[in-house]
Every structure is written in C-alpha cells, then in structure tokens.
C-alpha positions in Angstrom: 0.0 0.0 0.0 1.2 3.1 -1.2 0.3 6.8 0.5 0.7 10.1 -1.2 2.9 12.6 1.1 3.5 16.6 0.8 6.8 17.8 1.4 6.9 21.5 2.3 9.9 24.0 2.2 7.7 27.4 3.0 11.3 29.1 3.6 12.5 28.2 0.5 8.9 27.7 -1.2 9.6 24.5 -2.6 6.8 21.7 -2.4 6.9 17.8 -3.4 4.1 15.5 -3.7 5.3 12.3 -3.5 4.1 8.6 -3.1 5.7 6.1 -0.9 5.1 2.7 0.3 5.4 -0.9 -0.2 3.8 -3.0 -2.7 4.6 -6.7 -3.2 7.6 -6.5 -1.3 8.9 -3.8 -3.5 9.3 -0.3 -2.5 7.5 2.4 -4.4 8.7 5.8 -4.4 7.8 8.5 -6.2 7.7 12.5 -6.9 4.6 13.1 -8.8 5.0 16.8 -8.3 7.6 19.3 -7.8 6.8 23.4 -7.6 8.8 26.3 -6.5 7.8 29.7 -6.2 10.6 32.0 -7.4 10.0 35.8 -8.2 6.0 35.8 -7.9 5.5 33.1 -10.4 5.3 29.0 -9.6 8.0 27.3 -11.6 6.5 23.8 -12.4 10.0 21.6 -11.9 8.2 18.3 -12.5 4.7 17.1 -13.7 3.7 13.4 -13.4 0.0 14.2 -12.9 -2.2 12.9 -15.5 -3.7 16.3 -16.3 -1.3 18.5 -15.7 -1.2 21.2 -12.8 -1.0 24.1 -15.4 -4.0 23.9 -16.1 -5.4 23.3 -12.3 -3.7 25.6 -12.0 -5.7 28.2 -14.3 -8.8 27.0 -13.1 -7.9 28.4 -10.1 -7.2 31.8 -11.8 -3.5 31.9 -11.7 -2.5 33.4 -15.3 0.0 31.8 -17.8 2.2 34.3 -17.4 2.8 33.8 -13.7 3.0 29.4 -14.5 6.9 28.3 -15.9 6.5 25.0 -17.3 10.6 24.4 -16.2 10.6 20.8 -17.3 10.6 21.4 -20.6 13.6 22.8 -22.2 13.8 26.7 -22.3 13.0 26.6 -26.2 9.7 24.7 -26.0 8.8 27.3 -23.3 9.0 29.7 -25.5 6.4 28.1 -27.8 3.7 28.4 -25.2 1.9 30.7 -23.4 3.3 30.0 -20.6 6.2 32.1 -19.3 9.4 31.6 -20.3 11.3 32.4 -16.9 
C-alpha cells in the first residue's frame, strides 16, 4: 500500500508530492510533483500528474504568465503561453 505525502519547504517555497510505500515486497517511491515559487511566479519543476497542474492551476485563476513549465527545455517554453522564466 502506497500513501501520497507533501513535502513543504515554505522558507524556500519549494513543495513535493510524493508517493511512498510498499507493494509486493517492492518499494514504491515516487515524486509526482515538484513546484517552486521564485519571483511571484510558480515554476512547475516536475509534472507526473495525469492532467497537468498548469491547467489546475488556471482553473484556479492563476494566469500563464505567472506558471513556468521548467521541465521542458527553455525553447519549447517559449512556444507556449506560458512564461518563459
């Protein structure tokens, strides 16, 4: 059985979700999520949500242009609208 764990850095503004536990005998760990906020604006480090958090992330009225999608390459970012940095 697996649980689903936040790890908080409110100093730093960092924040994990992770998963952890056991199943089978095998260890499962995971980061599903992984979000700073740097200069008003939440960098998205990693996404493993099925959805995506960007766009949570709008629904909640948070505008692209304060969302950096950092897990894609700087390039890409600059295809979307997103921003860039």
């Amino acid at each position: 059985m697996s649980n689903f764990e936040i790890v908080s850095d409110k100093e730093r503004e960092r924040y994990l979700l992770i998963e952890v536990g056991w199943q089978d005998g095998d260890l499962i760990y995971g980061t599903f999520l992984y979000l700073d906020i740097l200069d008003d604006k939440i960098w998205i480090q990693h996404d493993g949500t099925e959805d995506g958090i960007a766009y949570e992330l709008e629904a909640a009225g948070i505008p692209k242009n304060y969302i950096v999608l950092v897990f894609k390459p700087l390039h890409s970012r600059k295809l979307t609208e997103y921003a860039v940095s």
